[in-house]
C-alpha beads as a LAMMPS data file, in Angstrom:
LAMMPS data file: protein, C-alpha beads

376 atoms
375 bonds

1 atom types
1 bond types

-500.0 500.0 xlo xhi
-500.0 500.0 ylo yhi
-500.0 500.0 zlo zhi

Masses

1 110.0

Atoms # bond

1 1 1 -328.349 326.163 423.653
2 1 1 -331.911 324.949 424.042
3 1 1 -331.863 325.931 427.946
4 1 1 -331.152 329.535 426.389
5 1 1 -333.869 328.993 423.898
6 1 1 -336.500 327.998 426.570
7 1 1 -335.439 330.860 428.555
8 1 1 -335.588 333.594 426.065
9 1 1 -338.934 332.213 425.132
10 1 1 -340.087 331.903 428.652
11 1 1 -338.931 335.927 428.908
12 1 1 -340.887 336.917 425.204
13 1 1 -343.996 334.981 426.502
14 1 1 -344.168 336.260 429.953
15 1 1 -343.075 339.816 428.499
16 1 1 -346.244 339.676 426.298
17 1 1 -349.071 338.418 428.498
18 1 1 -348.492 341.404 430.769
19 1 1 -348.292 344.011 428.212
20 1 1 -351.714 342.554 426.833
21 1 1 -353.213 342.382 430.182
22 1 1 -352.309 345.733 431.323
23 1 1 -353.586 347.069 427.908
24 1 1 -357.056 345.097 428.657
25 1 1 -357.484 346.363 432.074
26 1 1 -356.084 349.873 431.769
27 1 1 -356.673 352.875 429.502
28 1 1 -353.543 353.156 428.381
29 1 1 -351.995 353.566 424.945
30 1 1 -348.474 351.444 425.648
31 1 1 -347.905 350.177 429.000
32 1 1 -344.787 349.546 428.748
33 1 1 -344.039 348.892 432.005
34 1 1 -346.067 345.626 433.093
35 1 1 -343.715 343.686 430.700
36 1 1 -340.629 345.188 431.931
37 1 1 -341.440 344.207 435.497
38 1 1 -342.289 340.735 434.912
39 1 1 -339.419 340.253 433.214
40 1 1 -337.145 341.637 435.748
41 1 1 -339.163 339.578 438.387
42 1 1 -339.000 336.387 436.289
43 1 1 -335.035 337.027 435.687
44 1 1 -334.443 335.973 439.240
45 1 1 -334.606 332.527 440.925
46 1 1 -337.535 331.288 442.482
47 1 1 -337.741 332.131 446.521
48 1 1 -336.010 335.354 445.834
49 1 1 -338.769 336.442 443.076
50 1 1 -341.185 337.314 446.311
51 1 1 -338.873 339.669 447.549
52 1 1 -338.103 340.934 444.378
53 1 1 -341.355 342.333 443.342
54 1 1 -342.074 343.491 446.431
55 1 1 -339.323 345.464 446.644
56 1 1 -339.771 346.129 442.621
57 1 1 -343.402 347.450 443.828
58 1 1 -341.836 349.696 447.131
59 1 1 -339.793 351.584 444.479
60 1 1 -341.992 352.468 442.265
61 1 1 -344.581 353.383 444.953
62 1 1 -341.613 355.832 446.413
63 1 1 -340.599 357.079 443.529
64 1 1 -344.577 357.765 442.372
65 1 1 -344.764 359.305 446.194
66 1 1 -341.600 361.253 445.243
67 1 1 -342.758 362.665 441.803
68 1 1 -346.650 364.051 443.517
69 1 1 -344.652 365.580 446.414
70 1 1 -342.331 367.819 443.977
71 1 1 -344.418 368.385 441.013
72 1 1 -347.501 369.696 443.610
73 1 1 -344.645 371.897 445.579
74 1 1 -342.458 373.130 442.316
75 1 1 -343.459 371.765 439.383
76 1 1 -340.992 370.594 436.693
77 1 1 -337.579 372.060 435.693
78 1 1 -333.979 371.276 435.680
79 1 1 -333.567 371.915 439.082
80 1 1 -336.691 370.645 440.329
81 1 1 -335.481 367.459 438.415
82 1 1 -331.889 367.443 440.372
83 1 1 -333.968 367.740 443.575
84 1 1 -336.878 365.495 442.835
85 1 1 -333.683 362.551 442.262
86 1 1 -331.763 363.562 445.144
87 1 1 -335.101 363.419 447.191
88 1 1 -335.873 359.841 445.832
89 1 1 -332.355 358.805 446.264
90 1 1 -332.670 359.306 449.622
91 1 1 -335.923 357.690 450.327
92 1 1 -334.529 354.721 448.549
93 1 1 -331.781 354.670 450.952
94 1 1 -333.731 355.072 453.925
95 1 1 -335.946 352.127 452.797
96 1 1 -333.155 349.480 452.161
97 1 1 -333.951 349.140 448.642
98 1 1 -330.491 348.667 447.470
99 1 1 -330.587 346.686 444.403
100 1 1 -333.748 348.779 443.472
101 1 1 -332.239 351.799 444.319
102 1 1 -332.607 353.347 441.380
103 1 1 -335.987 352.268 440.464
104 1 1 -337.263 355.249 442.788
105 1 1 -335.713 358.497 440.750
106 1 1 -336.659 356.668 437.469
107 1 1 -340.433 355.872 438.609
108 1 1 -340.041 359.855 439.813
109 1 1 -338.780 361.418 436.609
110 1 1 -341.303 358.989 434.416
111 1 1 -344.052 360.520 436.437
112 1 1 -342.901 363.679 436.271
113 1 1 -342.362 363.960 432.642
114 1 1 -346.225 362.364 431.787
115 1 1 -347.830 364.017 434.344
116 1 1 -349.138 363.161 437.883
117 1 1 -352.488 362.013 438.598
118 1 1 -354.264 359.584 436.282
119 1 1 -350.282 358.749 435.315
120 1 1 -349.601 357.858 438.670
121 1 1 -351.850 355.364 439.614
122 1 1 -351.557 353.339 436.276
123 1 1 -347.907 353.204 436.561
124 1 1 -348.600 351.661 439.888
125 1 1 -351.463 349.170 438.483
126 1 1 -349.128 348.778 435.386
127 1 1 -346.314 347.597 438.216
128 1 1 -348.659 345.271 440.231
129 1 1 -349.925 343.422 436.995
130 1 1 -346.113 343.147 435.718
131 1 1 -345.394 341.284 439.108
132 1 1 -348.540 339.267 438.907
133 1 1 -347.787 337.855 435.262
134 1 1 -344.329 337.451 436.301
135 1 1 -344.811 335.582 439.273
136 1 1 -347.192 333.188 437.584
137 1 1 -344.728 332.855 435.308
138 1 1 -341.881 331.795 437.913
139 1 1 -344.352 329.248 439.554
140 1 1 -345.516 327.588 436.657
141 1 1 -342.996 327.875 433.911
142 1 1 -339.655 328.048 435.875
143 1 1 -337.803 324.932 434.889
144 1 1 -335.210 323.071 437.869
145 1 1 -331.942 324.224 437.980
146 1 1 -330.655 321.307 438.583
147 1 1 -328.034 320.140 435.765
148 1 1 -326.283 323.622 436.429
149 1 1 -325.743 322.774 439.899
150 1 1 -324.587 319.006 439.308
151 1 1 -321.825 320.328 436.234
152 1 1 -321.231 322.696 438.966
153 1 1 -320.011 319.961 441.626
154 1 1 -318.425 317.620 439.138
155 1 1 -316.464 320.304 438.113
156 1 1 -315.237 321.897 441.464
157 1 1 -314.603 317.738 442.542
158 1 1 -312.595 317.607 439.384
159 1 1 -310.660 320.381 440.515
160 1 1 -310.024 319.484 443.729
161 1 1 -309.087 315.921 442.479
162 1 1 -306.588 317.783 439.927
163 1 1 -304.940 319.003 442.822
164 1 1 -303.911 316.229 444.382
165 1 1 -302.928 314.733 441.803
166 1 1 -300.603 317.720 440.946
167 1 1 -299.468 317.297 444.538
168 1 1 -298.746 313.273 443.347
169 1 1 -297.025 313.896 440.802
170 1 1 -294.262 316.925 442.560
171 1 1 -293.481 314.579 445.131
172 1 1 -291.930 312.226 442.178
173 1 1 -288.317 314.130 443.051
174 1 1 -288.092 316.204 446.208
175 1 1 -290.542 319.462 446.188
176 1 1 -289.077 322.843 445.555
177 1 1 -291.002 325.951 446.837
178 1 1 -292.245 326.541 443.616
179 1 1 -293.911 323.819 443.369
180 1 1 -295.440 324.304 447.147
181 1 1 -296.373 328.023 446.186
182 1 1 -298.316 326.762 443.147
183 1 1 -300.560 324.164 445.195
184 1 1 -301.119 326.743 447.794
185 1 1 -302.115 329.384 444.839
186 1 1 -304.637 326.825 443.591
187 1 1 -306.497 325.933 446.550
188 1 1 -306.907 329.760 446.912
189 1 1 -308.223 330.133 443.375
190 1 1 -310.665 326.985 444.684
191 1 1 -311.537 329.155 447.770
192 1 1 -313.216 331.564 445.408
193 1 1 -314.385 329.142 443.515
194 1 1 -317.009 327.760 445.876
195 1 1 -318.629 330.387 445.621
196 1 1 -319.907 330.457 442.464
197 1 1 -320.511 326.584 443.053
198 1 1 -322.851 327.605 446.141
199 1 1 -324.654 329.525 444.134
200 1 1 -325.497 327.165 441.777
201 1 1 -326.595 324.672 444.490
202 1 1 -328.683 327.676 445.861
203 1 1 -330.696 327.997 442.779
204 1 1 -331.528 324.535 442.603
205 1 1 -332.286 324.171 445.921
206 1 1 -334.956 326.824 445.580
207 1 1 -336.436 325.599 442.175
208 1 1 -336.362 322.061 443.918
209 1 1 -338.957 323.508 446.893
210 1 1 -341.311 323.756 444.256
211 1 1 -341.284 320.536 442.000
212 1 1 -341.931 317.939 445.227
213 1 1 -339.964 315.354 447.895
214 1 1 -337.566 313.890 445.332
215 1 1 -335.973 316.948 443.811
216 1 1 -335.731 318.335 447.311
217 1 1 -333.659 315.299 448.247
218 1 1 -331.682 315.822 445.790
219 1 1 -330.652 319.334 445.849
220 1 1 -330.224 318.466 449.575
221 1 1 -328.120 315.666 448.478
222 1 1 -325.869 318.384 446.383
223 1 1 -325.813 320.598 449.271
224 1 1 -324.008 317.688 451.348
225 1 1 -321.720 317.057 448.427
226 1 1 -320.738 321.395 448.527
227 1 1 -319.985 321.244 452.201
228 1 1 -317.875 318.195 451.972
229 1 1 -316.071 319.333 449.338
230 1 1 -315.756 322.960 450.821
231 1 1 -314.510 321.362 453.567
232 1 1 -311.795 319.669 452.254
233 1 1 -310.193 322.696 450.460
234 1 1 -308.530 323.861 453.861
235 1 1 -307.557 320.670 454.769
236 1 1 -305.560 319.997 451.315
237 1 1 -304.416 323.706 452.279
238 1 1 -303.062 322.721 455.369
239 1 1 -301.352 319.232 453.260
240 1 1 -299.317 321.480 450.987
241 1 1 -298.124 323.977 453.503
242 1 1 -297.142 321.024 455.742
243 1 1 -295.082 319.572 452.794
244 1 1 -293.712 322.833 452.477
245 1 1 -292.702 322.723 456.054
246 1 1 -291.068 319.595 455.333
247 1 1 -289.227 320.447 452.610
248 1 1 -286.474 322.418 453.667
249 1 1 -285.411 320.205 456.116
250 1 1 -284.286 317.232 454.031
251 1 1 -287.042 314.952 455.117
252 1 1 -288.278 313.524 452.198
253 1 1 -286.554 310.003 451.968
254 1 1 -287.780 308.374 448.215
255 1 1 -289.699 306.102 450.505
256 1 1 -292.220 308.351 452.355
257 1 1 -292.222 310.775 448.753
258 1 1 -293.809 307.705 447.241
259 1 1 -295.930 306.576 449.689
260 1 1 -297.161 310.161 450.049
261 1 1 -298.161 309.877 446.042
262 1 1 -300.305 307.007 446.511
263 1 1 -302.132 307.943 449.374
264 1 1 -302.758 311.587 447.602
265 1 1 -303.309 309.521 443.848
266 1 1 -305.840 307.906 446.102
267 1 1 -307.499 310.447 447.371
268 1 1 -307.792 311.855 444.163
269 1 1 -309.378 309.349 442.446
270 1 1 -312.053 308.826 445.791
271 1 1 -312.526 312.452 445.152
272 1 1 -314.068 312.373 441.425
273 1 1 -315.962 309.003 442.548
274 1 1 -317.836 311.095 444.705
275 1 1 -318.267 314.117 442.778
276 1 1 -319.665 311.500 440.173
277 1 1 -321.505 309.694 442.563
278 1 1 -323.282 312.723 444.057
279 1 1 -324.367 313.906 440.830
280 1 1 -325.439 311.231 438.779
281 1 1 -328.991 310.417 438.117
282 1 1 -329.058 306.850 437.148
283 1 1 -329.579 304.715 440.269
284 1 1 -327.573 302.006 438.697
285 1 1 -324.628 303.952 438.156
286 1 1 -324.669 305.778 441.578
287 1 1 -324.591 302.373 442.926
288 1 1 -321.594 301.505 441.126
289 1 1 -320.034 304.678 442.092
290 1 1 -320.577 304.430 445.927
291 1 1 -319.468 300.780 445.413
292 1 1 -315.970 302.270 444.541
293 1 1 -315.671 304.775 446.350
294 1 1 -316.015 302.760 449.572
295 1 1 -313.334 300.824 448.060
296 1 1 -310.887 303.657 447.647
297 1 1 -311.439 304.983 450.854
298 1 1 -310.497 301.875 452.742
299 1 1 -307.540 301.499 450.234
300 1 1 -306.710 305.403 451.258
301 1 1 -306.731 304.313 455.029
302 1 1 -304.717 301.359 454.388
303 1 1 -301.973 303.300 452.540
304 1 1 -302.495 306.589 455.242
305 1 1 -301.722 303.657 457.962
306 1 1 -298.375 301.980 456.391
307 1 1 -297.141 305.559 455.490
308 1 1 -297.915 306.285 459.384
309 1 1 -295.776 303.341 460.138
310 1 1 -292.889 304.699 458.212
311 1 1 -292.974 307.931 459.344
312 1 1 -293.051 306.452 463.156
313 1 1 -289.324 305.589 462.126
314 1 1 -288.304 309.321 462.377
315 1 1 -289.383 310.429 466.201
316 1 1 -287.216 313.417 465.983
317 1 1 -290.017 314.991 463.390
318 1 1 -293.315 313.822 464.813
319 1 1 -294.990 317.020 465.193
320 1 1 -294.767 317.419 461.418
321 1 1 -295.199 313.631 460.564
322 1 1 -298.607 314.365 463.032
323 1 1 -299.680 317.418 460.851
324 1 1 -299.510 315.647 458.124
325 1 1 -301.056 312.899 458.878
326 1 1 -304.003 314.618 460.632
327 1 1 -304.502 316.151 457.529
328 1 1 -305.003 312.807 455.415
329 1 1 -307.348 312.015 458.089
330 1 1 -309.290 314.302 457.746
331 1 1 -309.722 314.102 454.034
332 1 1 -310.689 310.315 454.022
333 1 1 -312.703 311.212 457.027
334 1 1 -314.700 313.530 455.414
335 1 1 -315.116 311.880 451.676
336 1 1 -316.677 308.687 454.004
337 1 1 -318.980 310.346 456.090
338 1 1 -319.724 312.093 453.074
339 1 1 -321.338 309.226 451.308
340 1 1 -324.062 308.618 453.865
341 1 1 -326.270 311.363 452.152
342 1 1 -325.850 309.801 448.743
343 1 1 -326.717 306.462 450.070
344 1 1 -329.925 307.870 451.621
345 1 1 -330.868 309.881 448.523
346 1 1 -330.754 306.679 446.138
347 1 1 -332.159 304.322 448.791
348 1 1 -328.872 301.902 448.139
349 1 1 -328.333 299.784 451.341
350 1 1 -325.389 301.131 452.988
351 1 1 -322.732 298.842 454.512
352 1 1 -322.791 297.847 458.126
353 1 1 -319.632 299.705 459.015
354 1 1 -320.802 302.907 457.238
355 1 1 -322.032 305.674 459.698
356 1 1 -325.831 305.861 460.159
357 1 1 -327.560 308.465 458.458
358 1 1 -328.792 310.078 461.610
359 1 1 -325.920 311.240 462.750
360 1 1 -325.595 313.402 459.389
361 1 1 -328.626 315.891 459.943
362 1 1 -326.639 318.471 461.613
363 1 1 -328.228 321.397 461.843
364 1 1 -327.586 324.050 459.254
365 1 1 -326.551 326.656 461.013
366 1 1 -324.058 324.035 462.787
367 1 1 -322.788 323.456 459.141
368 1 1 -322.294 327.313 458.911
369 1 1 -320.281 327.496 461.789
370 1 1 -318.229 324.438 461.250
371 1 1 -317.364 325.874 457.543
372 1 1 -316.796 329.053 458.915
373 1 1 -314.139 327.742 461.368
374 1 1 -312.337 325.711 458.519
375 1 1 -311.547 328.843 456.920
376 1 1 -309.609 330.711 459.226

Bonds

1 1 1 2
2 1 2 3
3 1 3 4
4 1 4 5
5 1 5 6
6 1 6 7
7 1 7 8
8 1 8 9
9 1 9 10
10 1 10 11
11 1 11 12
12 1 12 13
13 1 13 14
14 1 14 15
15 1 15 16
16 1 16 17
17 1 17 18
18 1 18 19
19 1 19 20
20 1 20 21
21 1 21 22
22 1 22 23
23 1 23 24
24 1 24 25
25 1 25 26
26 1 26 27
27 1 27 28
28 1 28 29
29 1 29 30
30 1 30 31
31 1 31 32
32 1 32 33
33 1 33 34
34 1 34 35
35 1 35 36
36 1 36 37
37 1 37 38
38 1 38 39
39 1 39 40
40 1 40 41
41 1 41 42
42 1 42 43
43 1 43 44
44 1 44 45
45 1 45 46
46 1 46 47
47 1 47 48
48 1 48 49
49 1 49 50
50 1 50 51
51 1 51 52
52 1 52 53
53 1 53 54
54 1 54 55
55 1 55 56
56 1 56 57
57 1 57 58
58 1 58 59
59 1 59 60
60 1 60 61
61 1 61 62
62 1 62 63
63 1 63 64
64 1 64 65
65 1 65 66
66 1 66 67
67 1 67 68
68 1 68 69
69 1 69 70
70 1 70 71
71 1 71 72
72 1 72 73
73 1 73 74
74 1 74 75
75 1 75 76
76 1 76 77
77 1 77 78
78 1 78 79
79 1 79 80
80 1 80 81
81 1 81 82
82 1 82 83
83 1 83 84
84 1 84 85
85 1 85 86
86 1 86 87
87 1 87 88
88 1 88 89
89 1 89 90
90 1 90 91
91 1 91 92
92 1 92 93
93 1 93 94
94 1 94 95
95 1 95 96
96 1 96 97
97 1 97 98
98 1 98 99
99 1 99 100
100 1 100 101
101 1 101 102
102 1 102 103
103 1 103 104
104 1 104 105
105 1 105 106
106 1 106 107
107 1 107 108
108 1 108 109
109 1 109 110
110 1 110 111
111 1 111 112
112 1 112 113
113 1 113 114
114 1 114 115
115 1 115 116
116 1 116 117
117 1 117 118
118 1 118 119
119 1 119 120
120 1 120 121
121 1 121 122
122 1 122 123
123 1 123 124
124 1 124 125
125 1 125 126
126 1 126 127
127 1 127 128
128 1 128 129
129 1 129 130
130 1 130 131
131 1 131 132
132 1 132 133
133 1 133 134
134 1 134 135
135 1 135 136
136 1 136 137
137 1 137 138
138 1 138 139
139 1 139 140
140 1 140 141
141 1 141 142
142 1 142 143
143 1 143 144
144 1 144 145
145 1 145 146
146 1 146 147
147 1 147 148
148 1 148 149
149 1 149 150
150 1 150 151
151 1 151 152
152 1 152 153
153 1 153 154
154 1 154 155
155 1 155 156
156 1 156 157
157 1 157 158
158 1 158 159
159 1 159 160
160 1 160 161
161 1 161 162
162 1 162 163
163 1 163 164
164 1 164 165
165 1 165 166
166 1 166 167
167 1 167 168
168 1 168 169
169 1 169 170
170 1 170 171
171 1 171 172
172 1 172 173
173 1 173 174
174 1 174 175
175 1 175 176
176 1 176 177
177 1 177 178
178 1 178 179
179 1 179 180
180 1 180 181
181 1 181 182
182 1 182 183
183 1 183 184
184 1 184 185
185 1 185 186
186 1 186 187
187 1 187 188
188 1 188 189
189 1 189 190
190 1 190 191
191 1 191 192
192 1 192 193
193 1 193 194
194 1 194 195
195 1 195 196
196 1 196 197
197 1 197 198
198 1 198 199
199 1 199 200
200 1 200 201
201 1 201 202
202 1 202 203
203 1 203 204
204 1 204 205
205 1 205 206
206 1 206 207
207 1 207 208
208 1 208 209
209 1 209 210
210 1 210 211
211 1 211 212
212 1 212 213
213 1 213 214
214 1 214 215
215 1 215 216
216 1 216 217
217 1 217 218
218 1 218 219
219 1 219 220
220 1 220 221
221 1 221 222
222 1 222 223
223 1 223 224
224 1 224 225
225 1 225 226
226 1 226 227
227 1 227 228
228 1 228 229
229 1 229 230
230 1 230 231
231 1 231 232
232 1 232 233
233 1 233 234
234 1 234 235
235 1 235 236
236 1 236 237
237 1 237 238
238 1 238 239
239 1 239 240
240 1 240 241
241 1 241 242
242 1 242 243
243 1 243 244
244 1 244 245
245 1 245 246
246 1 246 247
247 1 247 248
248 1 248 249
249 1 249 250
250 1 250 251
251 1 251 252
252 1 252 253
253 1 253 254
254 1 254 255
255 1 255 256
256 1 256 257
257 1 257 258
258 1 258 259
259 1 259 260
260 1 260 261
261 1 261 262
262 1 262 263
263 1 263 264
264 1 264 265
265 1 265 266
266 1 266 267
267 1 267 268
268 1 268 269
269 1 269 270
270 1 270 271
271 1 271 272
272 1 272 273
273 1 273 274
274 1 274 275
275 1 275 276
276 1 276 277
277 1 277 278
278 1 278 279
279 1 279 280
280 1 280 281
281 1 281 282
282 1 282 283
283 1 283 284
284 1 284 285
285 1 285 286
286 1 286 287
287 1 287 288
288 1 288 289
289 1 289 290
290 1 290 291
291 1 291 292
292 1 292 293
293 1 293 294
294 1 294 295
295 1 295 296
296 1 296 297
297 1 297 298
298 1 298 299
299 1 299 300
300 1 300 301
301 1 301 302
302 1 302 303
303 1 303 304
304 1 304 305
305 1 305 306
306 1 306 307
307 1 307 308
308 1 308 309
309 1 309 310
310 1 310 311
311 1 311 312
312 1 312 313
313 1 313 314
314 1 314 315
315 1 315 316
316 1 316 317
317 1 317 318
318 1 318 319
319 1 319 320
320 1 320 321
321 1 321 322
322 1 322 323
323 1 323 324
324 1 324 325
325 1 325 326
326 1 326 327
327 1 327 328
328 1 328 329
329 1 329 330
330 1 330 331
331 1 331 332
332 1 332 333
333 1 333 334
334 1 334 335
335 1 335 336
336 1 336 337
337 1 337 338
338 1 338 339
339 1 339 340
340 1 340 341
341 1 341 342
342 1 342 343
343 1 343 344
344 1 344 345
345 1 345 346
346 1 346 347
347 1 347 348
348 1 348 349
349 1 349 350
350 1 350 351
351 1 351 352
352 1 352 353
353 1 353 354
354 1 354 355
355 1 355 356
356 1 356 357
357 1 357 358
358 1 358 359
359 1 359 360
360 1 360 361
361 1 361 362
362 1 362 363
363 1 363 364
364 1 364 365
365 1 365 366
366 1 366 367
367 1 367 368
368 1 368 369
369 1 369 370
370 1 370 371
371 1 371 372
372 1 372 373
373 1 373 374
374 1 374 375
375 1 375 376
């Protein structure tokens, strides 16, 4: 509630200034558009606002160009009016506009019905002062977006951790293909998930540009903590249609079902350790939380390794006792190397046998690609 407070304030402040301003510097009786341009520019996030008004300002420039053009040539009536949209339509089109698409006939039927001329040129000063105020308003006023994008994480780790533990708890009796098609549904519904969660870490990221070093760390530090868990959403994929592989073949001895559990139980609890760990802000606590989650990892392995040993048992199946296991790999894999960037962020001394941070800054567009193979 007050985050909505500060924003509707930030909106009715911002909203005002430019109406006042553009009443100061223009003779006009209720420019009524400076406001509604700076709040439309303020609305968005921060490194997007740039692009925003400029392409606020483009619009209204065409659609100004637009109204001249077909009141000089036929003046105003109904099918002057169909024309004069059509035309502006167009021109919108042809200059990309897209979300501001429609910003070009209204600017041209506004003009149109007060008149070119004098009319014309303020609503173009009235659009240029509205950007102004708002952009101001973004640089100074815009608070981080921080919190959003941490509940964001913890939530999508919960998640994430909630399905492996509902993958746990199935393997208690042998797993039917209900059970299989439900795990499978829900990593799907996580799929989409992400990105709404990317989002989030978006915004921040771009607030954080703004407010110094630290906050840029740590949006970078969120980022890390996205793409590892994005990553692992394929992989626990892959783990439930490999059990579903298994299951119609009467390979699930009460042995390997319940060393399966633990190693999954596991890798759910390392899970929400580093969701937490990745988005607390107390240095104290993310200490604590890195502290376990090291732990859990190397109890993971040691559980992934004697369930490898009893699976070696049953040479007749490898190839499936391989996919499987590949799979747990890779999700303690990635949940260690995924610490290094929360170690770095919080200055905690990392443990010899940890991975150096160095070998973390991959380049983004190597993370793109990497992500973007994962999916398929």
């Amino acid at each position: 509630m007050p985050e909505r407070l500060t924003s509707i304030a930030r909106l009715v402040v911002t909203a005002m200034a430019a109406y006042v301003i553009a009443l100061v510097l223009l003779d006009t009786r209720a420019p009524t558009l400076a406001p509604l341009t700076a709040m439309l520019v303020v609305q968005v996030s921060l490194f997007r606002t740039l692009k925003h008004a400029g392409g606020r300002i483009v619009s209204v420039g065409a659609g100004v160009l637009v109204s001249v053009v077909m009141s000089g040539l036929f003046g105003l009536s109904w099918w002057s009016l169909g024309l004069s949209v059509a035309v502006a339509l167009g021109l919108g089109h042809l200059l990309k506009l897209r979300e501001h698409l429609l910003e070009v006939p209204i600017s041209a039927m506004l003009i149109l019905q007060f008149g070119t001329g004098p009319a014309a040129a303020d609503r173009i000063v009235e659009t240029l002062i509205g950007a102004a105020v708002g952009l101001v308003t973004v640089f100074v006023a815009t608070p981080t977006r921080l919190r959003p994008a941490e509940r964001a994480i913890a939530d999508f780790g919960g998640r994430v951790a909630g399905l492996l533990d509902d993958m746990a708890a199935g393997l208690a009796a042998e797993p039917g293909p209900e059970a299989v098609g439900r795990w499978m549904d829900q990593a799907r519904k996580l799929t989409a998930e992400i990105h709404r969660v990317e989002a989030a870490v978006d915004t921040a990221d771009e607030t954080a540009r703004l407010r110094g070093r630290t906050l840029t760390g740590h949006s970078r530090a969120l980022r890390e903590a996205l793409d590892t868990l994005e990553r692992a959403i394929p992989t626990v994929r892959g783990l439930a249609r490999s059990i579903s592989d298994r299951t119609g073949l009467r390979m699930w001895e009460p042995g390997v079902r319940e060393r399966l559990a633990s190693v999954l139980h596991d890798l759910a609890q390392t899970t929400r350790n580093y969701a937490e760990a990745a988005t607390t802000c107390c240095p104290a606590e993310a200490e604590r939380l890195t502290g376990e989650l090291d732990r859990s990892v190397t109890e993971g392995r040691r559980m992934r390794d004697e369930l490898g040993a009893v699976l070696r048992e049953d040479p007749g199946h490898w190839p499936l006792h391989g996919e499987l296991l590949v799979h747990l790999d890779r999700l303690l894999d990635g949940l260690r190397d995924g610490q290094d960037p929360l170690v770095h962020r919080r200055n905690i001394r990392p443990h010899e046998t940890r991975r150096p941070i160095v070998s973390r800054a991959a380049d983004r567009a190597d993370r793109v690609r990497a992500r973007a193979t994962l999916r398929v």
